[in-house]
ZAMAR-209114 format. One record per residue: z, y negated, x of N, C-alpha, C, CB in turn; residue number from 0; residue in one letter. Coordinates in steps of 0.001 Angstrom, whole numbers, padded with zeros to 6 digits. Atoms other than C-alpha are relative to their C-alpha. Glycine has a CB too. Example, Ala and Ser with C-alpha at 12.3 -4.5 7.8 and 13.67 -1.06 7.14 Angstrom:
<atoms>
<atom <000000; 001190; 000890>; <007800; 004500; 012300>; <000000; -001200; 000900>; <001246; -000027; -000992>; 0; 'A'>
<atom <-000060; 001190; -000820>; <007140; 001060; 013670>; <000730; -001090; -000770>; <-001415; -000462; 000414>; 1; 'S'>
</atoms>
This chain:
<atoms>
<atom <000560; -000425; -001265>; <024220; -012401; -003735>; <-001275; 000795; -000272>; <001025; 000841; 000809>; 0; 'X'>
<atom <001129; -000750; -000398>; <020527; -011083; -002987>; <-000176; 000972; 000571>; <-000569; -000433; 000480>; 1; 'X'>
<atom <000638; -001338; -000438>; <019631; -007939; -001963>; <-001436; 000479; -000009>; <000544; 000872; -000688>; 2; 'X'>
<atom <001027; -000488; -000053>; <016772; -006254; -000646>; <-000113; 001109; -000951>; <-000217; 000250; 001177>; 3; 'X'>
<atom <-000345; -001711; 000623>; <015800; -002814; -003353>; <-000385; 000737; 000970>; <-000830; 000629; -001412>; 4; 'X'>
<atom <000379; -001295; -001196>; <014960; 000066; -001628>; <-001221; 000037; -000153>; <000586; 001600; -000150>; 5; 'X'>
<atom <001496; -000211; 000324>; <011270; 000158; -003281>; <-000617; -001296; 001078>; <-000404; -000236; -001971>; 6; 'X'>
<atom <000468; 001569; -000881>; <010801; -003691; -001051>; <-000115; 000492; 001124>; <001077; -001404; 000132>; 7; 'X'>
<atom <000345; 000166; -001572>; <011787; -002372; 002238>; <-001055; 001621; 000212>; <001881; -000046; 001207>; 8; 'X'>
<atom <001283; -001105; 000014>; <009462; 000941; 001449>; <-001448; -000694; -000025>; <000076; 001010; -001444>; 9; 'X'>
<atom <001803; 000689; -000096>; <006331; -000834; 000631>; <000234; -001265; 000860>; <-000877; -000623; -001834>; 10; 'X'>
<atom <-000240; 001000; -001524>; <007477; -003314; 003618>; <-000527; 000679; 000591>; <001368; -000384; 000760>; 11; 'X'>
<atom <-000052; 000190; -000823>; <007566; -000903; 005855>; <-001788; 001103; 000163>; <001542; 000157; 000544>; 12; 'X'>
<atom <001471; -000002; 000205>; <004199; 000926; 004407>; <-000933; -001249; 000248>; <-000182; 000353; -001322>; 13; 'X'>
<atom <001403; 001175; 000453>; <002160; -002664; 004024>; <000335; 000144; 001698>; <000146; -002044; -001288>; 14; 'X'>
<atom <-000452; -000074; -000623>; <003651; -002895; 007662>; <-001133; 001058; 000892>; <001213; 000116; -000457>; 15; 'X'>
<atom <000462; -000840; -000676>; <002245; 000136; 008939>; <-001437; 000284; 000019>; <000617; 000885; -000254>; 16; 'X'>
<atom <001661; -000036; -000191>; <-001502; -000089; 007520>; <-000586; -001632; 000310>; <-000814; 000668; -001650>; 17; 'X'>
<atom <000568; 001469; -000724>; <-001699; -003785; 008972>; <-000996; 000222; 000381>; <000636; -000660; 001131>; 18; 'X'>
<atom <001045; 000268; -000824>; <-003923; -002692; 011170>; <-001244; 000104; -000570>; <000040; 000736; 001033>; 19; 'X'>
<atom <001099; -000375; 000665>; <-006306; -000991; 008939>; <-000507; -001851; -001074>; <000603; 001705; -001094>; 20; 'X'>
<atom <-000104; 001079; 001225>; <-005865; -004039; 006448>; <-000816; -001248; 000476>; <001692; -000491; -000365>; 21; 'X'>
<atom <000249; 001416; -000862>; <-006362; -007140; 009007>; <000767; -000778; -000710>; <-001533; -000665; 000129>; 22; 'X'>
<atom <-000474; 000926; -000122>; <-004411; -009874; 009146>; <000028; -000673; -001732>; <-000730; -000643; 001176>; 23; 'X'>
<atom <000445; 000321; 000935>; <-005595; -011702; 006090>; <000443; 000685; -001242>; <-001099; 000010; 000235>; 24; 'X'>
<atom <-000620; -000740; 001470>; <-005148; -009143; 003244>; <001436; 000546; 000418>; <-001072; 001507; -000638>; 25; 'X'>
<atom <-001789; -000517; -000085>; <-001660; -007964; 005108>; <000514; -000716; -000381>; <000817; 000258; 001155>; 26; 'X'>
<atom <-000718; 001002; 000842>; <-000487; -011394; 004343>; <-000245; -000360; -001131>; <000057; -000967; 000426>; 27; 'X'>
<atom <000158; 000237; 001562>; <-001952; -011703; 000751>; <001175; 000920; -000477>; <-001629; 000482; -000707>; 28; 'X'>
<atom <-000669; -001311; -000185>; <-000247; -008016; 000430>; <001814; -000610; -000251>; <-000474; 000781; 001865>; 29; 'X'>
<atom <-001606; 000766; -000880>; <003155; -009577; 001963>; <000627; -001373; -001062>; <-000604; -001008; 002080>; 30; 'X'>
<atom <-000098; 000626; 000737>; <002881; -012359; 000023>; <000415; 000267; -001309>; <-000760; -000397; 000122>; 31; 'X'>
<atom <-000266; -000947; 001025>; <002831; -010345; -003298>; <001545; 000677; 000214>; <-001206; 001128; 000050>; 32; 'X'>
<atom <-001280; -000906; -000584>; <005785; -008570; -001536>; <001084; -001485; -000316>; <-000198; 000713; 002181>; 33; 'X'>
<atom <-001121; 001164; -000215>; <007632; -012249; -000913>; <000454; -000323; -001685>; <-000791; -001643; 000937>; 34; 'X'>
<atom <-000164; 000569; 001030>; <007115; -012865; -004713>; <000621; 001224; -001246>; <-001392; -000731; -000234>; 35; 'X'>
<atom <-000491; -001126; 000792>; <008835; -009713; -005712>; <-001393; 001031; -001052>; <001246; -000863; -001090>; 36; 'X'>
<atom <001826; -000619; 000339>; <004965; -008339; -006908>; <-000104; 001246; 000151>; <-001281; -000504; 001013>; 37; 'X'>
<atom <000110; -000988; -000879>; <005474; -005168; -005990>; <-001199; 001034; -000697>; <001518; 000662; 000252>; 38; 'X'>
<atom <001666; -000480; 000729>; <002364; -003689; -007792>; <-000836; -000910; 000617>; <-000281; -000190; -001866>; 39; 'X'>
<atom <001436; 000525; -000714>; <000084; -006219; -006813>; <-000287; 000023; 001386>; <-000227; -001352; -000236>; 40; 'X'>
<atom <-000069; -000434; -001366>; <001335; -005830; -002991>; <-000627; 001693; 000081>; <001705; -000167; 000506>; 41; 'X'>
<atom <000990; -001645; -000305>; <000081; -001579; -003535>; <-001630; -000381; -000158>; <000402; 001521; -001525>; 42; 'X'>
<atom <001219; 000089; 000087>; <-002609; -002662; -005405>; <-000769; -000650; 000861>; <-000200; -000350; -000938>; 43; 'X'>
<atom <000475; 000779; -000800>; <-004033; -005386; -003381>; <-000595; 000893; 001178>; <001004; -000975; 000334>; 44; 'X'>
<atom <000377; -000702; -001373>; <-003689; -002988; -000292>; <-001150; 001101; -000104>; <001333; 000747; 000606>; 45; 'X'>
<atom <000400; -001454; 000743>; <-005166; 000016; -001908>; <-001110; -000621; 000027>; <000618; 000675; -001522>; 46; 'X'>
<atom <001850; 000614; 000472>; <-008525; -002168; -003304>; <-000363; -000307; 001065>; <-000387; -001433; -001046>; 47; 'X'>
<atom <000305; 000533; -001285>; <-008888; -003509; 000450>; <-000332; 001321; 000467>; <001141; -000851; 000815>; 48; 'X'>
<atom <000148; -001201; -000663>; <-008563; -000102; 001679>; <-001765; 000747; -000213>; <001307; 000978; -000679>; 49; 'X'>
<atom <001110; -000443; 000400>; <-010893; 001174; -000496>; <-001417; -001074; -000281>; <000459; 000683; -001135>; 50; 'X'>
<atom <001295; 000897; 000014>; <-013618; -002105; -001095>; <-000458; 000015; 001507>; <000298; -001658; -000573>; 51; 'X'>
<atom <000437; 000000; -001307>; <-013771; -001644; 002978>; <-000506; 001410; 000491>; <001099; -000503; 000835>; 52; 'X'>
<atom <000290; -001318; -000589>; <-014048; 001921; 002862>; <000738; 000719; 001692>; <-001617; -000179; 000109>; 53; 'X'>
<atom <-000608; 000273; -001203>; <-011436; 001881; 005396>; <000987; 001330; 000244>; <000784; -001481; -000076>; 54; 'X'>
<atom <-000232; -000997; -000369>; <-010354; 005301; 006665>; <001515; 000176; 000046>; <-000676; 000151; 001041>; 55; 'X'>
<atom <-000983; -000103; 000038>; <-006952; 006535; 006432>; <000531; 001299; 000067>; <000238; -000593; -000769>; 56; 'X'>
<atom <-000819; -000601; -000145>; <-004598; 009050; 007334>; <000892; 000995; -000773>; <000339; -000641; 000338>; 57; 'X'>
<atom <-000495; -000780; 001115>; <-003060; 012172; 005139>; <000981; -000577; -000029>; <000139; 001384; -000005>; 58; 'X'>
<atom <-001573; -000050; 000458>; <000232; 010980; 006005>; <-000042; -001522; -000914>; <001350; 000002; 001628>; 59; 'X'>
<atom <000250; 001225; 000450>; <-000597; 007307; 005230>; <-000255; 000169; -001598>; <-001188; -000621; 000815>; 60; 'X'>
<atom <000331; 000187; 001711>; <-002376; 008191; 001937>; <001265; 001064; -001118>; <-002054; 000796; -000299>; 61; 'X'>
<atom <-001330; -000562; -000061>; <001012; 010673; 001427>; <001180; -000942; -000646>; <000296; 000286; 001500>; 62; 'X'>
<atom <-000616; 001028; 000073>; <002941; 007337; 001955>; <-000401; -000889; -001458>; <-000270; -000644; 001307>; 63; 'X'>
<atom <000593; 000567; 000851>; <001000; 005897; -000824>; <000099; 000198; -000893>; <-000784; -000070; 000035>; 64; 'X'>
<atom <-000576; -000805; 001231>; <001560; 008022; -003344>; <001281; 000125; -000218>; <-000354; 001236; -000023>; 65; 'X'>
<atom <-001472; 000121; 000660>; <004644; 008306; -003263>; <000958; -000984; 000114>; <000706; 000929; 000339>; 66; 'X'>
<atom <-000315; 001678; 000497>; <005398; 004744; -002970>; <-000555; -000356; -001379>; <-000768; -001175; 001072>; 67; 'X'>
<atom <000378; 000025; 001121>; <003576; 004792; -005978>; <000558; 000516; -001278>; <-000873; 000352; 000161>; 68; 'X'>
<atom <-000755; -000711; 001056>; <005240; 007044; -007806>; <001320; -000521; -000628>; <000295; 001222; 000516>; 69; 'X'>
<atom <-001164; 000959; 000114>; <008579; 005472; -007294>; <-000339; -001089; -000590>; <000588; -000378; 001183>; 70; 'X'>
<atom <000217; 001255; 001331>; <006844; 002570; -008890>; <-000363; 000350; -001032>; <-000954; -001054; 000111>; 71; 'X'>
<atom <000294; -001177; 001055>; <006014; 004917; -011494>; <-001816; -001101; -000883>; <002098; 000299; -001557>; 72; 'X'>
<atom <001464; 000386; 000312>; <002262; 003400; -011236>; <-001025; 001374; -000417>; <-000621; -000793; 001451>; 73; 'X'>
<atom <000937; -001162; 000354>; <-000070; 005834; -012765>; <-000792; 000203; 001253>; <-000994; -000298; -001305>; 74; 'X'>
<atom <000032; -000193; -000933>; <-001412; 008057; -010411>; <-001651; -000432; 000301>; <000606; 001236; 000174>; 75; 'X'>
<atom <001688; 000025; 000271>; <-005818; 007248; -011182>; <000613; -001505; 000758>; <-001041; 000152; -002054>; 76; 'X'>
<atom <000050; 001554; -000776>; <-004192; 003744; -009107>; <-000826; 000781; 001829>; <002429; -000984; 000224>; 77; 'X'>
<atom <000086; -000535; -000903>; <-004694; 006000; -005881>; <-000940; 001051; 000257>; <000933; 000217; 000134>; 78; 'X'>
<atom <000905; -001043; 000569>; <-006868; 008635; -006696>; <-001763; 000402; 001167>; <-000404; -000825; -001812>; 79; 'X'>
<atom <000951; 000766; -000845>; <-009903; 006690; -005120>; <000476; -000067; 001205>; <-000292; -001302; -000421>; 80; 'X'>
<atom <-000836; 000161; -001816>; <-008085; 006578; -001545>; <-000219; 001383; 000286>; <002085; -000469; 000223>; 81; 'X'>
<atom <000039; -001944; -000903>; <-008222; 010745; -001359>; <-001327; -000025; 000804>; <-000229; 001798; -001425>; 82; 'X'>
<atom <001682; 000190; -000844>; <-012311; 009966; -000341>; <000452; -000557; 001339>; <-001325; -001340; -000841>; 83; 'X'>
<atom <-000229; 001182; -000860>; <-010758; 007745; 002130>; <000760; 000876; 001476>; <001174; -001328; -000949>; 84; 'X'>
<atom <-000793; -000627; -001391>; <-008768; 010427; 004419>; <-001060; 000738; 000589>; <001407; 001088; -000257>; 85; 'X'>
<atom <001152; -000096; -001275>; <-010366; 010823; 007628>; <000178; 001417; 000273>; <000288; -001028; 001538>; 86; 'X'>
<atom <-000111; -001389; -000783>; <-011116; 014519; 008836>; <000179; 000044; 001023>; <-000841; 000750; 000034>; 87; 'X'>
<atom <000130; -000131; -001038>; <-009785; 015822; 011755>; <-000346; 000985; 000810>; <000648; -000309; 000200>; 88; 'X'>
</atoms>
């Protein structure tokens, strides 16, 4: 029997939640990565979009990120580049 891990439906329900920022397109590359058990290239992927768009984001969001990250025990210089990225309010 198959099971979802717990790290899948986390960066689910993260990739999930910066859709919007992402568009369509890289959510499903993202997702895709996700379908193929990828679960690094689904952060990464999102993360390089984020940041090659310069695409504004959220403390809690970039919060979410990190420590989805961590749990993947991805070094932390993967994210690093995203702190420029949180929007002042």
């Amino acid at each position: 029997m198959w099971f979802k891990p717990a790290i899948e439906t986390e960066l689910s329900e993260l990739l999930s939640d910066l859709m919007p920022l992402l568009g369509q397109r890289d959510f499903d590359i993202a997702f895709e990565f996700l379908d193929h058990r990828e679960w690094g290239l689904a952060l990464d992927h999102a993360c390089c979009q984020l940041y090659e768009n310069d695409t504004k984001i959220l403390q809690s969001q970039y919060d979410r990120i990190v420590k989805t990250g961590r749990r993947m025990r991805l070094p932390e210089s993967e994210f690093q580049s995203l702190k420029q990225l949180i929007a002042s309010t």
